[in-house]
Every structure is written in C-alpha cells, then in structure tokens.
C-alpha positions as CSV (number, residue, x, y, z in Angstrom):
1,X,11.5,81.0,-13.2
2,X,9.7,84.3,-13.4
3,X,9.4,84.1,-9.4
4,X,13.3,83.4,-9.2
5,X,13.9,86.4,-11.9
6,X,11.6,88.8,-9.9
7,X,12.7,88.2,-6.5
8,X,16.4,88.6,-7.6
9,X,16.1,91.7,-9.7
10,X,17.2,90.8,-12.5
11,X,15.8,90.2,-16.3
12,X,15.9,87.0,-17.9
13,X,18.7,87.5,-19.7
14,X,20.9,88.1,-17.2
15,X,19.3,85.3,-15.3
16,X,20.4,82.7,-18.2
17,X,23.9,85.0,-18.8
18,X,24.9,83.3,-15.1
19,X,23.0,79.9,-15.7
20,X,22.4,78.0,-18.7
21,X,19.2,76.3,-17.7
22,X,17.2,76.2,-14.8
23,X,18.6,72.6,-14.3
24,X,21.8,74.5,-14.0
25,X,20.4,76.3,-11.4
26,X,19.2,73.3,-9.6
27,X,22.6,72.0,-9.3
28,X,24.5,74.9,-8.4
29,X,21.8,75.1,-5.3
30,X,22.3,71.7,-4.5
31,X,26.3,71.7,-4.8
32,X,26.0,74.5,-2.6
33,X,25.0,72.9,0.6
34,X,26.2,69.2,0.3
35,X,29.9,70.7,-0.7
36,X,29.8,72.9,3.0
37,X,28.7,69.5,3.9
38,X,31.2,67.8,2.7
39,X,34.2,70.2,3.9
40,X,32.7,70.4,7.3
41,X,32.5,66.4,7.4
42,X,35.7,66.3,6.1
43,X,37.4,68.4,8.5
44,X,35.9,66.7,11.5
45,X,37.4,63.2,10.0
46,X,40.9,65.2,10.3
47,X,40.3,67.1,13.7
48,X,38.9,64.3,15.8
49,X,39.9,61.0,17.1
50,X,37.3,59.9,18.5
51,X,34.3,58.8,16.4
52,X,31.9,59.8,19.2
53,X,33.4,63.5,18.7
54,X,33.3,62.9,15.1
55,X,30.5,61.5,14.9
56,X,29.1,64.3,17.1
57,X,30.9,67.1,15.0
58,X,29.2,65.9,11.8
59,X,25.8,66.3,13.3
60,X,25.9,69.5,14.4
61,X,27.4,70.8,11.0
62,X,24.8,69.0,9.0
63,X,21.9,70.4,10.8
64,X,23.9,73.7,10.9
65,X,23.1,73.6,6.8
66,X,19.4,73.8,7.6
67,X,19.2,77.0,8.7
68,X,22.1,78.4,6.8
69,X,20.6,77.0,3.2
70,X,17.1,76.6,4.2
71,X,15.8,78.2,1.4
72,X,18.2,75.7,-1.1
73,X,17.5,72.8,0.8
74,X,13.5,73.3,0.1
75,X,13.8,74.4,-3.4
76,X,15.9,70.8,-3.9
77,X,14.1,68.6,-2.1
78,X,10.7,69.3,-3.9
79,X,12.3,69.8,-7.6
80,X,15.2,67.4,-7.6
81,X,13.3,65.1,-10.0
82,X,13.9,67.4,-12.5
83,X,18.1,67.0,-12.4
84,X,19.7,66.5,-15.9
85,X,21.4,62.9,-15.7
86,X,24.8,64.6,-15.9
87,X,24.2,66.8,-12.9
88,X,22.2,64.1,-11.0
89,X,25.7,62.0,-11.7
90,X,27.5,64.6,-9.4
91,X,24.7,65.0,-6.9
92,X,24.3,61.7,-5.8
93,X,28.3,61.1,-6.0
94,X,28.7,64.2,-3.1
95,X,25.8,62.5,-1.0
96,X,27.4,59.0,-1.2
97,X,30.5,60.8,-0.2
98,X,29.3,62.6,2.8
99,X,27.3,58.9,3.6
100,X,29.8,57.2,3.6
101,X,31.7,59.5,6.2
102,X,28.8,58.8,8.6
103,X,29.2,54.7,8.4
104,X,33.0,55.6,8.7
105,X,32.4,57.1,12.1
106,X,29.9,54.6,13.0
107,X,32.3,51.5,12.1
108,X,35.4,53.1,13.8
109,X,32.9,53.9,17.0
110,X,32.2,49.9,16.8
111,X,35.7,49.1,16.4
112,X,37.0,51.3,19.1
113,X,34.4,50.2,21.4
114,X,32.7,53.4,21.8
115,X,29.4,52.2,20.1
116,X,27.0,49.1,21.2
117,X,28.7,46.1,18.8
118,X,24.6,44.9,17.9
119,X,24.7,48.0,15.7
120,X,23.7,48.2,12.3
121,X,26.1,50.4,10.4
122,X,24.1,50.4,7.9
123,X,20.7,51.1,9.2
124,X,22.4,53.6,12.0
125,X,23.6,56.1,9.3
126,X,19.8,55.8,7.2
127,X,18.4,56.4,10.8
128,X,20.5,60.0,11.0
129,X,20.7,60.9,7.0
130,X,16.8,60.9,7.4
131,X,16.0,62.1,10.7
132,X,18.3,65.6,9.9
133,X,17.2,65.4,6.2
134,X,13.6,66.0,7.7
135,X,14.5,69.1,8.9
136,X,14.0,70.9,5.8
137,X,9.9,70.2,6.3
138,X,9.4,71.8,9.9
139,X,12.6,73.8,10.8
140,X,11.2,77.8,11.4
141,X,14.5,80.1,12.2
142,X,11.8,82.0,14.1
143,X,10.5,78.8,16.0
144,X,11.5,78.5,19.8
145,X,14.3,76.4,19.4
146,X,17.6,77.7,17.6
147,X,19.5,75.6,14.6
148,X,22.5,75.2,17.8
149,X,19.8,73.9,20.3
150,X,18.1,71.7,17.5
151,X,21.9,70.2,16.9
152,X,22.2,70.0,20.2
153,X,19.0,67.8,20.8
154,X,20.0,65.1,17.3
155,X,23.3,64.7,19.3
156,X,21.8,63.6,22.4
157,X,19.3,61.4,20.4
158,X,22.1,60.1,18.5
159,X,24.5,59.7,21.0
160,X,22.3,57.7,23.5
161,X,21.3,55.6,20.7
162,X,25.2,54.5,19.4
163,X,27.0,54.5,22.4
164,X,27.2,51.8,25.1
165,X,25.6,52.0,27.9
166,X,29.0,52.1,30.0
167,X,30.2,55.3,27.9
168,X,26.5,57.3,28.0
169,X,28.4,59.4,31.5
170,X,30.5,60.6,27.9
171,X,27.3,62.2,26.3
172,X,26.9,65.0,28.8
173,X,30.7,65.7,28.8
174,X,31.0,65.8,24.8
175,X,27.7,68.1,25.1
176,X,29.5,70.9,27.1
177,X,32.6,70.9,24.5
C-alpha cells in the first residue's frame, strides 16, 4: 500500500477517502478491465453476424486490454486471492459473462457451419480464455511486436484452429478487414 500511496502522490488518507480497503481497490482494478471487456464483447455480439467476425472481433478487443490495463491485469492476477467474498461474487460473475460470450460464438460458428462440427465448445473457449490470459506474463509494450500485431497473430491461431478446412480461404480475408 505504501508503494501504491507513493507512486500516486497522495497520503494515506486520501488514499482510503477514495477506497475503503485495499480489497476495494482490488476490485475496482479488476472491474475495470473485464467491464471494457465485457462492453467490447458485447458490442461485437450486436455488430456482427457472423461468429467467425465475432469471434474474431472478441479476440482482438481482449488482447487489446493487455496493453491498455497491463499494469491492472498484473496487479490482479498475482493478488486476486486476496478478494473479499462479496467482491469475488461480482468478479467471477463478469468473467462467466464474457465466457460465456466466447462458447456463444463458438456454438453459433458450429451451428452455421463456419467451424469444424468435432469441436469442443467447451474445451475451444478454455483453449483461448488461457492462451490470451497468458499475456499478462510476457507481453512488453516495448517488445518487437505491437498489442494490434499480437491480436493479429491469436486470430490467425484461432481461426485456423475453429474453422473448417473449406472456409480457412476466409481467414486471410477477415484478416485484412
């Protein structure tokens, strides 16, 4: 906390005049990202048809958050543990939320025919949630690669895993939009 107080200039009581607790604070860095998250996700569910564009959309907006909350994403990862139960509640309710928004776009790409039918829903959206999640450990904004190209890159990966071989011509098309 003394860090946190130090680095933002403040004292500590106006630290605790804006947060009650520094479980407070853990939340409110947490809500932060997963509700851009969230909206972005949301909005992509509204804007495209097609869960291969969805799907797509989602992806680059979720690894978009690691560069833009890198510093949240870190902090939340290695002190989650410490979530009050009533703020824990609300965490894991967004990240359900924004889960299930991935199987959603996975299922309709089955059921349009736009993904291989032997996948598992299930397993598919695990496979992205923890390959992005990862990227809080090893993304640099300085590295050679840019947050866009890194996007860029899961979306290929992704995309040549879900959809059938017939449709992979689409990957380099939706890659250009």
């Amino acid at each position: 906390m003394n860090q946190i107080i130090e680095d933002a200039g403040t004292s500590k009581g106006g630290f605790y005049h804006h947060f009650t607790s520094k479980d407070e604070l853990l939340f409110v860095i947490h809500d932060t990202f997963i509700t851009h998250v969230l909206e972005k996700a949301t909005a992509a569910n509204k804007l495209y048809q097609s869960p291969t564009k969805r799907l797509q959309a989602i992806v680059k907006d979720f690894v978009s958050v690691f560069d833009l909350y890198k510093a949240h994403l870190s902090v939340f990862y290695q002190e989650s543990i410490y979530l009050k139960p009533q703020h824990e509640v609300v965490v894991k309710e967004k990240r359900h939320q924004f889960k299930q928004i991935i199987k959603q776009a996975i299922r309709d790409g089955k059921d349009s025919g736009e993904f291989r039918e032997t996948l598992s829903v299930d397993i598919t959206t695990m496979a992205i949630l923890g390959m992005v999640n990862w990227t809080y450990k090893w993304y640099q904004k300085s590295g050679i690669n840019t947050i866009e190209e890194i996007g860029d890159m899961f979306v290929d990966l992704i995309l040549h895993a879900v959809l059938k071989p017939d449709l992979s011509f689409m990957n380099e098309e939706l890659l250009l939009k």
